[in-house]
C-alpha positions as a LaTeX table, in Angstrom:
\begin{tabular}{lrrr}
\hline
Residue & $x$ (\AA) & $y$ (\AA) & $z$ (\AA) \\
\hline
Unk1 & 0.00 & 0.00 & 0.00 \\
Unk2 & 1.29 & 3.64 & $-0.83$ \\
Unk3 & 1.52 & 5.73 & 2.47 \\
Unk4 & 0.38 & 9.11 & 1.99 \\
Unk5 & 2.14 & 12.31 & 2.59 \\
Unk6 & 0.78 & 12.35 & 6.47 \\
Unk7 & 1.20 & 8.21 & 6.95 \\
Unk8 & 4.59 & 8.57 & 8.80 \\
Unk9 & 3.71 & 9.06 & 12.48 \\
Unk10 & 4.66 & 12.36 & 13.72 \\
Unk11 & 8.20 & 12.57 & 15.58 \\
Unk12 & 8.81 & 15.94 & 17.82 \\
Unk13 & 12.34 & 16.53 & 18.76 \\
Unk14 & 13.30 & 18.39 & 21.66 \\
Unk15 & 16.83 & 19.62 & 21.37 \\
Unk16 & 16.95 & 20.34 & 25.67 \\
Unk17 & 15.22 & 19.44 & 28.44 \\
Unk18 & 14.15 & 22.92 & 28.73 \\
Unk19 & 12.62 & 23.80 & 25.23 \\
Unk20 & 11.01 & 20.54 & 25.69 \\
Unk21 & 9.50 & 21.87 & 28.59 \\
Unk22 & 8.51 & 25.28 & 27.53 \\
Unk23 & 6.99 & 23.77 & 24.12 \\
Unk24 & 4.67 & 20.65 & 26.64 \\
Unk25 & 3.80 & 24.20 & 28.68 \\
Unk26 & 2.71 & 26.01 & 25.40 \\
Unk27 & 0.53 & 23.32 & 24.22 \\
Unk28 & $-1.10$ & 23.05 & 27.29 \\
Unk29 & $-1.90$ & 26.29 & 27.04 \\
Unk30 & $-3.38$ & 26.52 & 24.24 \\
Unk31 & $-5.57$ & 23.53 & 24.79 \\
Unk32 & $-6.63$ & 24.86 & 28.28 \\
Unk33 & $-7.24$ & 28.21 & 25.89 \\
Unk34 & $-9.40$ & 26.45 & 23.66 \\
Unk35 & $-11.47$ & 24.49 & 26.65 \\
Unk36 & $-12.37$ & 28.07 & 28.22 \\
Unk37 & $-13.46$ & 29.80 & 25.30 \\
Unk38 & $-15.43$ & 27.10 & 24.43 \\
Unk39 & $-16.84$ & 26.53 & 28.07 \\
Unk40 & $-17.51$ & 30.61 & 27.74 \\
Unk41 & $-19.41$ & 30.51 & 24.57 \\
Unk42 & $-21.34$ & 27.47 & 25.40 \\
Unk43 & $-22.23$ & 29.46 & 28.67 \\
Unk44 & $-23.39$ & 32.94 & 26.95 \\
Unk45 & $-25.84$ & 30.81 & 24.28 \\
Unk46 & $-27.07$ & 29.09 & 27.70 \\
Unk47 & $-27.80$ & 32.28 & 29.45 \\
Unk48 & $-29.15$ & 34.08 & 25.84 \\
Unk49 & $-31.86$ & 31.42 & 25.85 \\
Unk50 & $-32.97$ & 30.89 & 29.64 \\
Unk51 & $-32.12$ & 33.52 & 31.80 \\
Unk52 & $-35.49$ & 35.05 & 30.43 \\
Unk53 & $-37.99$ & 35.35 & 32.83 \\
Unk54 & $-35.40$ & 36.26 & 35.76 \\
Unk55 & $-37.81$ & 38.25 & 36.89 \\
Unk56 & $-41.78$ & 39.64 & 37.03 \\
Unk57 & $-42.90$ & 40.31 & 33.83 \\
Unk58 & $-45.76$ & 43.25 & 33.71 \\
Unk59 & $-48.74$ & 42.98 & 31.51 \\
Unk60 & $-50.75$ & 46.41 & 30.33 \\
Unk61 & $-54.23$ & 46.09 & 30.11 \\
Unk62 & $-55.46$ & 49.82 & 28.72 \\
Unk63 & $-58.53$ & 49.96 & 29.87 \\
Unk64 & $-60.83$ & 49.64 & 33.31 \\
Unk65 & $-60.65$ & 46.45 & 35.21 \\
Unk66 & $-63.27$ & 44.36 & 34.61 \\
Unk67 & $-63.49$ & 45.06 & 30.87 \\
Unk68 & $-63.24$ & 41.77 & 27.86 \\
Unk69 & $-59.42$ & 42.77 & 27.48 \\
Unk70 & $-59.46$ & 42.73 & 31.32 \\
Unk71 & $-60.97$ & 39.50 & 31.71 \\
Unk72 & $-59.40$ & 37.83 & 28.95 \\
Unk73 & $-55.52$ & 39.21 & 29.93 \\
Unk74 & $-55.97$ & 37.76 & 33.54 \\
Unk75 & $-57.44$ & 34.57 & 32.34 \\
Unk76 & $-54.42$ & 34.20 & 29.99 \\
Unk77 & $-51.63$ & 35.26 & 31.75 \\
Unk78 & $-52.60$ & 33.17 & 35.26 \\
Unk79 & $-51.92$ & 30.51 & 32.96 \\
Unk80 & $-48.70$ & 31.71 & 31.41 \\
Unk81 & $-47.45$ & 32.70 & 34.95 \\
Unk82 & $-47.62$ & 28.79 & 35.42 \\
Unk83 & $-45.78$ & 27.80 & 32.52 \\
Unk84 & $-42.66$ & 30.43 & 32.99 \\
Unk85 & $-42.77$ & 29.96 & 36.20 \\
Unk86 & $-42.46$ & 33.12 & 36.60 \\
Unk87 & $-45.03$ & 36.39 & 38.52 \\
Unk88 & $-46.75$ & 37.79 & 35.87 \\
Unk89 & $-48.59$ & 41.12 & 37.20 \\
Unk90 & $-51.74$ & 42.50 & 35.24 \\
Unk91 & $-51.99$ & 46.06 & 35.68 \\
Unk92 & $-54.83$ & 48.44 & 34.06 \\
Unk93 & $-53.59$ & 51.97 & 32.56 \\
Unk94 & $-56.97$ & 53.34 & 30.79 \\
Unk95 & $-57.69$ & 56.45 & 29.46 \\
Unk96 & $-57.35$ & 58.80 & 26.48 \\
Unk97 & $-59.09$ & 55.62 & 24.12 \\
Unk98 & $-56.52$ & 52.99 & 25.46 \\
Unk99 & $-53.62$ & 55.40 & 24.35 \\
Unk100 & $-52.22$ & 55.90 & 28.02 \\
Unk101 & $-51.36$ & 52.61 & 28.88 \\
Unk102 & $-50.19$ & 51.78 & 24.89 \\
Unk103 & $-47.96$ & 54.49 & 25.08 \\
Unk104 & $-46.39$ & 53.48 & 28.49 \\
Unk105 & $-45.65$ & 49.85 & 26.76 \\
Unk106 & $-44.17$ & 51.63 & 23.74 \\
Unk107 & $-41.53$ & 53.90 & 25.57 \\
Unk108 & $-40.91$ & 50.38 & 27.79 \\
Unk109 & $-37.73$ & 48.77 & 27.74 \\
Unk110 & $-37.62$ & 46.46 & 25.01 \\
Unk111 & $-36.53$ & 43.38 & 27.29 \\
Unk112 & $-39.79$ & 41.18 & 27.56 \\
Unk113 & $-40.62$ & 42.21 & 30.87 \\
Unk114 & $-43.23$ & 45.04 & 29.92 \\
Unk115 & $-46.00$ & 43.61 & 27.47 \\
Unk116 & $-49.32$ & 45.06 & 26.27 \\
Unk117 & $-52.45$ & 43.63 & 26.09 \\
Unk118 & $-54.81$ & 45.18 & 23.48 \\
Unk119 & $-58.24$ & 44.66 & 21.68 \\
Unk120 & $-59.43$ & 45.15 & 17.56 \\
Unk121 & $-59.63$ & 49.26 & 18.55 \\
Unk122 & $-56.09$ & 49.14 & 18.13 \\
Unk123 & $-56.06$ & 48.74 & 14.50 \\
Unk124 & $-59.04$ & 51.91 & 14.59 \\
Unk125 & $-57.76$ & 54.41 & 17.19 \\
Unk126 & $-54.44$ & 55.38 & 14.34 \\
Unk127 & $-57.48$ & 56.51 & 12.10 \\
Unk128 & $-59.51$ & 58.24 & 14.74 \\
Unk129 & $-56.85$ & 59.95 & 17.14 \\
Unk130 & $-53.49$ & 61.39 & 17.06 \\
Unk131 & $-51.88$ & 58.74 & 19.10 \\
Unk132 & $-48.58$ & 59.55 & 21.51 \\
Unk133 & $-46.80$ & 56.52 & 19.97 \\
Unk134 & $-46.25$ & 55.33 & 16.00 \\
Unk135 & $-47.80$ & 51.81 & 15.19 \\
Unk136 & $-43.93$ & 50.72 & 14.34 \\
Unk137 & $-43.09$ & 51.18 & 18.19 \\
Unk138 & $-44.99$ & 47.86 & 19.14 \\
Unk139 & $-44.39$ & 44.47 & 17.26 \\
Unk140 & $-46.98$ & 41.57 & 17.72 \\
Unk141 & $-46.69$ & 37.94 & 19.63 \\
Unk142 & $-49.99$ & 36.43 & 19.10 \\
Unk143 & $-53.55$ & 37.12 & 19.37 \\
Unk144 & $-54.86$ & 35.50 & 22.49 \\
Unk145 & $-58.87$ & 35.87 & 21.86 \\
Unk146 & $-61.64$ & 36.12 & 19.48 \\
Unk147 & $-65.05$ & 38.21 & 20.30 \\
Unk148 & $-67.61$ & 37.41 & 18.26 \\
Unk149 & $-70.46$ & 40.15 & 18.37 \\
Unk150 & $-74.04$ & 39.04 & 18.71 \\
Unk151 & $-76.82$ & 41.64 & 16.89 \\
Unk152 & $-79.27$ & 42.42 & 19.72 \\
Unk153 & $-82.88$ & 44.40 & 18.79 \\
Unk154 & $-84.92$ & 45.86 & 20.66 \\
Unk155 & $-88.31$ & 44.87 & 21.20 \\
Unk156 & $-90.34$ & 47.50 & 20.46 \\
Unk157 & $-89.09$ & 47.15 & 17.03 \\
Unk158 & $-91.12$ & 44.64 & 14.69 \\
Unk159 & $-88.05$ & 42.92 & 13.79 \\
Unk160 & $-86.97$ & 39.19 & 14.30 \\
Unk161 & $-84.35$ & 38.88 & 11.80 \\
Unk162 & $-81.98$ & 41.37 & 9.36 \\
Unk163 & $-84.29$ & 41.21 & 6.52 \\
Unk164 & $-87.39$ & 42.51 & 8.85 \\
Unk165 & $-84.84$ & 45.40 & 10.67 \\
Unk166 & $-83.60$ & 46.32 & 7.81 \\
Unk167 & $-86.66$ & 46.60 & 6.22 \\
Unk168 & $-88.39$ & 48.72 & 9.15 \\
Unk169 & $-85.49$ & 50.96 & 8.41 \\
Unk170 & $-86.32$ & 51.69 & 5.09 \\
Unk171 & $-90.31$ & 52.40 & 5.90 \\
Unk172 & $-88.70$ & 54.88 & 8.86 \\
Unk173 & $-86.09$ & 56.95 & 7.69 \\
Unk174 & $-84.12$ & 57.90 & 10.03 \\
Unk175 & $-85.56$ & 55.82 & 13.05 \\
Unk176 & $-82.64$ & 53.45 & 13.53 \\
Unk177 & $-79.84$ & 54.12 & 16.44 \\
Unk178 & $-77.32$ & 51.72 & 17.39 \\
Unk179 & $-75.40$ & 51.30 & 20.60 \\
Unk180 & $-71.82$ & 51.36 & 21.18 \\
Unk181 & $-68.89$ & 51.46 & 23.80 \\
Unk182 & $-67.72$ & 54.44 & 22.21 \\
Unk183 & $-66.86$ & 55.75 & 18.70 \\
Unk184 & $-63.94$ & 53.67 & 17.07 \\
Unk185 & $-64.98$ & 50.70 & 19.31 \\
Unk186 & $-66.00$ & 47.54 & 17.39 \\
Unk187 & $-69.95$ & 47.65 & 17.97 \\
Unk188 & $-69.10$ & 51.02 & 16.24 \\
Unk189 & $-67.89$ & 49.83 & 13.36 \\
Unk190 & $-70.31$ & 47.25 & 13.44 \\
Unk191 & $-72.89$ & 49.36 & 13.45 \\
Unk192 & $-71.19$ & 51.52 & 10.63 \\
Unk193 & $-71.07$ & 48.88 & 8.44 \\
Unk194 & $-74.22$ & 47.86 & 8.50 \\
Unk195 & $-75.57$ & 51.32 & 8.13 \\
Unk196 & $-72.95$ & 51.65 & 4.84 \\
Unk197 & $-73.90$ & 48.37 & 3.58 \\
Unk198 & $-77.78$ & 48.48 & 3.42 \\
Unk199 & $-77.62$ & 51.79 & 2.18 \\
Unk200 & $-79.96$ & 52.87 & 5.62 \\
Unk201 & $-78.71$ & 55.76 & 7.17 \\
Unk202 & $-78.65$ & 54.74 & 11.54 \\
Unk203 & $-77.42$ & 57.34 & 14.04 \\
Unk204 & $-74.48$ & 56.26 & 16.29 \\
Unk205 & $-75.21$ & 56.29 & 20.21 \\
Unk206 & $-71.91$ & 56.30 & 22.09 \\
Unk207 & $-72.33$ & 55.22 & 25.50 \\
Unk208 & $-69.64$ & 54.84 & 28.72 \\
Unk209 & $-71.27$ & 51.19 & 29.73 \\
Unk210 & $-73.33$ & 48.62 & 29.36 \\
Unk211 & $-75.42$ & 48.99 & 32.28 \\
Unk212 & $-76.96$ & 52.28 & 30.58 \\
Unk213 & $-76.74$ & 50.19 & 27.01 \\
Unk214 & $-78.79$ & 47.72 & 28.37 \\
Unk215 & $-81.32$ & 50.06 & 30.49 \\
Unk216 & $-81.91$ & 52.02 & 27.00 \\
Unk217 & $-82.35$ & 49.21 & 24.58 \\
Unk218 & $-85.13$ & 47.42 & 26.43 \\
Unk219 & $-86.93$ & 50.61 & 26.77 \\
Unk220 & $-86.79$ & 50.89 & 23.09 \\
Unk221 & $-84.72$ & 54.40 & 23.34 \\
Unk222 & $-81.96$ & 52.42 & 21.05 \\
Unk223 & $-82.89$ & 50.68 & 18.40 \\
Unk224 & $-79.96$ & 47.27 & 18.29 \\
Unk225 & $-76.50$ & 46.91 & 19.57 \\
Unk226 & $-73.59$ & 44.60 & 18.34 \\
Unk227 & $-72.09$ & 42.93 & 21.54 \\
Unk228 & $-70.53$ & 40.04 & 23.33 \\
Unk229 & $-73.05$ & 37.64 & 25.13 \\
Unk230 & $-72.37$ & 38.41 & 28.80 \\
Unk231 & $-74.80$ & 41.36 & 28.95 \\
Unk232 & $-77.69$ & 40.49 & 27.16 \\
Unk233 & $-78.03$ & 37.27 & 26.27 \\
Unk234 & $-79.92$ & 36.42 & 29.62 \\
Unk235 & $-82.45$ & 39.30 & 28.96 \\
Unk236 & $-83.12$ & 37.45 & 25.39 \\
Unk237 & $-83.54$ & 34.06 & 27.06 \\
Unk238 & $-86.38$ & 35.96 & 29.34 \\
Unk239 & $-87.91$ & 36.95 & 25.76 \\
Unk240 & $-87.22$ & 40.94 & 26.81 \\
Unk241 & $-84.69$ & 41.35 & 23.41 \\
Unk242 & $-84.17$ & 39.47 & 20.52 \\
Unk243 & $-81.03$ & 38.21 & 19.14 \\
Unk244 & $-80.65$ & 37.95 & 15.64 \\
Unk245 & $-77.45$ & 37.14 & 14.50 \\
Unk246 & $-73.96$ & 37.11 & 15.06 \\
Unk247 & $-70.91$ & 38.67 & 13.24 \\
Unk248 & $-68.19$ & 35.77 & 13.27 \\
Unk249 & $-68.02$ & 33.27 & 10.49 \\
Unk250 & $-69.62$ & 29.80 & 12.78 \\
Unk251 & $-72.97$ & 30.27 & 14.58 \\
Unk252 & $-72.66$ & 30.38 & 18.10 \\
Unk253 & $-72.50$ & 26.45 & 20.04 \\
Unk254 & $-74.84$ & 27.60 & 22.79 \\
Unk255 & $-76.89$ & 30.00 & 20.37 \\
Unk256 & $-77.52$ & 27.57 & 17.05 \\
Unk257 & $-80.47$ & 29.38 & 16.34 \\
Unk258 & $-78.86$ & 32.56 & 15.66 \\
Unk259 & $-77.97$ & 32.56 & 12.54 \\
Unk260 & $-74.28$ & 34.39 & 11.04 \\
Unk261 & $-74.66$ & 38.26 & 9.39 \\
Unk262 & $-73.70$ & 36.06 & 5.92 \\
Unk263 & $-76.95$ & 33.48 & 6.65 \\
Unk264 & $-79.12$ & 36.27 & 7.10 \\
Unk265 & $-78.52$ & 37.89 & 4.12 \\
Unk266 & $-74.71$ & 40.18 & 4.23 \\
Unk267 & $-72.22$ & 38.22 & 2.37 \\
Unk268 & $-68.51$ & 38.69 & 3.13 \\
Unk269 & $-69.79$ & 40.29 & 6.87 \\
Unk270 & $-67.69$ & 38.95 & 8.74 \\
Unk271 & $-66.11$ & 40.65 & 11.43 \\
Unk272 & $-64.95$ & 39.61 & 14.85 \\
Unk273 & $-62.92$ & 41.55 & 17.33 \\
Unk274 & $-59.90$ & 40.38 & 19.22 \\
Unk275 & $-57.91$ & 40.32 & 21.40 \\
Unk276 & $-53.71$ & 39.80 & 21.79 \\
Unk277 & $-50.13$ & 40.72 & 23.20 \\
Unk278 & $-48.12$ & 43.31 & 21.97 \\
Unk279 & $-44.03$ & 44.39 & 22.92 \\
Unk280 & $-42.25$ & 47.22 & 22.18 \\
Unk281 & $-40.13$ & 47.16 & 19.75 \\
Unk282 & $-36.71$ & 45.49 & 19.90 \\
Unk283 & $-38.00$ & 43.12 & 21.79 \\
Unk284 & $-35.50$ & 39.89 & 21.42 \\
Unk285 & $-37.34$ & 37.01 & 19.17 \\
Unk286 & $-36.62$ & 34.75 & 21.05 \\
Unk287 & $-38.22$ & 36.28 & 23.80 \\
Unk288 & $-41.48$ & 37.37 & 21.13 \\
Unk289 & $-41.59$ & 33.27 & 20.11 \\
Unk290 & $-41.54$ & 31.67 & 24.02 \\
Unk291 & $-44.55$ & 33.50 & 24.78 \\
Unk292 & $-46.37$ & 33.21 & 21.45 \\
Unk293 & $-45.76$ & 29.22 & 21.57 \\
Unk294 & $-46.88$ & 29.51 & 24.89 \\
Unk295 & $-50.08$ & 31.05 & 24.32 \\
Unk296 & $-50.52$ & 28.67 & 21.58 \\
Unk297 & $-50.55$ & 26.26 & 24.01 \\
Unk298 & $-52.46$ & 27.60 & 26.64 \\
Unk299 & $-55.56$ & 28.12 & 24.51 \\
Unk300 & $-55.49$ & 24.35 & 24.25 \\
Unk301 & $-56.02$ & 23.92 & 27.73 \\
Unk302 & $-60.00$ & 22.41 & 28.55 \\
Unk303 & $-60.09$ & 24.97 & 31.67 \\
Unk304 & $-59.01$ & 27.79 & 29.38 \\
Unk305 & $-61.57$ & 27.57 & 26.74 \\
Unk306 & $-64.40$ & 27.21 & 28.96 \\
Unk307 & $-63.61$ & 29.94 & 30.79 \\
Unk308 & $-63.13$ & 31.89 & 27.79 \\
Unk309 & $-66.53$ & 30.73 & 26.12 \\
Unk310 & $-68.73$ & 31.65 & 29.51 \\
Unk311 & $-67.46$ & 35.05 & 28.85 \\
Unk312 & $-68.66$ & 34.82 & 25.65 \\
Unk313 & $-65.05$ & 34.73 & 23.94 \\
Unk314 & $-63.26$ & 31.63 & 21.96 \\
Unk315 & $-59.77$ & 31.13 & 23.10 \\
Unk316 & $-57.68$ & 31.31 & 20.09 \\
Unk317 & $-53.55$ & 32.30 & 19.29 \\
Unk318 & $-51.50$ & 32.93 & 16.20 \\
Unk319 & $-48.03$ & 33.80 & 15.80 \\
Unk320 & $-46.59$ & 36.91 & 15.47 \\
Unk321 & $-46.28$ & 37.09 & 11.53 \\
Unk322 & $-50.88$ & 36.08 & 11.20 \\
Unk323 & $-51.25$ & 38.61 & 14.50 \\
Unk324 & $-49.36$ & 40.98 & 12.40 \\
Unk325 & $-51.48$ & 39.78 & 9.21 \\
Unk326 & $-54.71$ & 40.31 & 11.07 \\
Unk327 & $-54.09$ & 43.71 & 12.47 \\
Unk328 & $-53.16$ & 44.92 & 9.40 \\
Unk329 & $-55.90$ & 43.74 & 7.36 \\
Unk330 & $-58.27$ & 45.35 & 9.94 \\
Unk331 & $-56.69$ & 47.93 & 10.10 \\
Unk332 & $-57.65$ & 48.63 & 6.08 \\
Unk333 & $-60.91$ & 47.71 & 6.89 \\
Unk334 & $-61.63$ & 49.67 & 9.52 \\
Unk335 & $-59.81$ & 52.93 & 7.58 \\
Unk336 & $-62.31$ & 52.22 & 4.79 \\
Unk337 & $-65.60$ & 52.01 & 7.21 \\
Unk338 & $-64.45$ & 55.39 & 8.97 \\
Unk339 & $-63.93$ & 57.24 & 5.72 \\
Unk340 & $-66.91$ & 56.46 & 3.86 \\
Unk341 & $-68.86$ & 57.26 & 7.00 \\
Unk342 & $-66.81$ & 60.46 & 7.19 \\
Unk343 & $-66.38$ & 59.59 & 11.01 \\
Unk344 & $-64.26$ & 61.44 & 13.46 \\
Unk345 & $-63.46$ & 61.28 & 17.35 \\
Unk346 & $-65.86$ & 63.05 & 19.25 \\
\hline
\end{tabular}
């Protein structure tokens, strides 16, 4: 067999006893060189990847305690507090339409410790207000939420289904109001699209709460109202409103008899509010990933969705590049409802 140009073993001569020393010293060196750096690199992609959480990590809510975004952050984040293994504090900052608290996360250091929690409005309020922050300053992790909007009537209107309110509308100009939580919120633009759709002009009621909602729509002073279950569903089930449909693609499971805004008659109506987690910009993706697999996973859990659906709300994630997706596409949406109805903060 031909040997190579490497087949010889390789012979070191040491010409003394001390070079032979200082050359067994340098090699030692350099391996015990080699062992650290590696030992120190292997060490800083450990601590890159789990020393976050090290500590509490602060959730946003901005708006009052109590509200969907309220109900639906503390719901989600007991459960991610579990899984990180790690205090996760819920605090509300409302005011100025949600911009308070959204601007607080934006100006937040970027480090996954300061996260907002936000509903559909967000992809409105940029049309309707001059916002202290830029859209750019927050990036999305997932959408934790959907809230599908039920159409509730009055009954002192004739009406029960869209063809028949619809229909009244046309016979009485001008006598159609609809109920919201304020202008730019989604029963808003619900209501706005509607109106734009059928061609029937309806004036807007903007109102601080449900309670008075609910007091003037079974009095008959407002005419419908797009909203979650929670309110008024039980007043339907006593036969004092009526139900008609509901804005999200399915049909309610509890509610089959309701039938979608596209069954009764509005093709292509379909729209459902959310709600999901924001982070300021910079945010490490790594850090933007953990917690959108984890909410992934959490709105798996049995517990989860059935707390979710009593509230009226389906538990339901994305990652950050559909959340992204979504709020831009509503976004456009939205932008087109507000300018052909010419609306503007009040």
């Amino acid at each position: 067999m031909t040997k190579g140009k490497f087949a010889q073993p390789l012979s070191i001569t040491f010409t003394s006893p001390v070079e032979r020393s200082a050359r067994l010293f340098s090699v030692a060196a350099c391996a015990l060189l080699f062992a650290t750096l590696s030992l120190c690199n292997t060490t800083a992609t450990a601590q890159t990847s789990t020393v976050w959480p090290s500590k509490p990590i602060k959730v946003i809510v901005p708006y009052p305690p109590g509200a969907a975004t309220d109900t639906i952050t503390r719901i989600m984040m007991e459960r991610l507090a579990s899984r990180l293994q790690q205090t996760v504090i819920v605090e509300n900052k409302s005011g100025a339409n949600s911009s308070v608290g959204t601007a607080y996360v934006a100006r937040a250091e970027p480090d996954g410790y300061t996260l907002l929690s936000v509903l559909a409005a967000y992809a409105v309020n940029p049309h309707l207000h001059k916002m202290p922050y830029q859209p750019d300053d927050l990036i999305p992790i997932a959408k934790m939420a959907d809230l599908p909007n039920f159409l509730f009537v009055t009954n002192q209107i004739p009406a029960n289904n869209l063809d028949e309110l619809l229909e009244y509308g046309r016979k009485h100009p001008g006598k159609l109001n609809y109920a919201s939580s304020g202008t730019g919120s989604s029963a808003h633009m619900l209501g706005a699209s509607l109106s734009q759709r059928s061609g029937i002009a309806m004036q807007h009621v903007p109102y601080k709460g449900s309670a008075l909602v609910l007091t003037d729509i079974l009095s008959g002073e407002v005419s419908f109202v797009f909203s979650s279950m929670v309110v008024f569903m039980p007043h339907v089930k006593e036969g004092r409103l009526k139900a008609i449909a509901i804005s999200s693609p399915q049909r309610w499971p509890t509610e089959p008899n309701t039938p979608t805004m596209e069954e009764a008659g509005f093709p292509g109506f379909n729209m459902v509010s959310w709600a999901g987690l924001l982070a300021p910009k910079g945010t490490p993706r790594e850090i933007v990933d953990r917690v959108s697999r984890e909410i992934a996973l959490i709105v798996q859990e049995p517990d989860v969705k059935e707390r979710m659906a009593k509230g009226g709300l389906i538990a339901e994630s994305s990652s950050p590049e559909e959340f992204a997706a979504l709020i831009a596409r509503d976004s456009a949406m939205y932008g087109e409802i507000i300018r052909a109805g010419k609306i503007s903060a009040q």
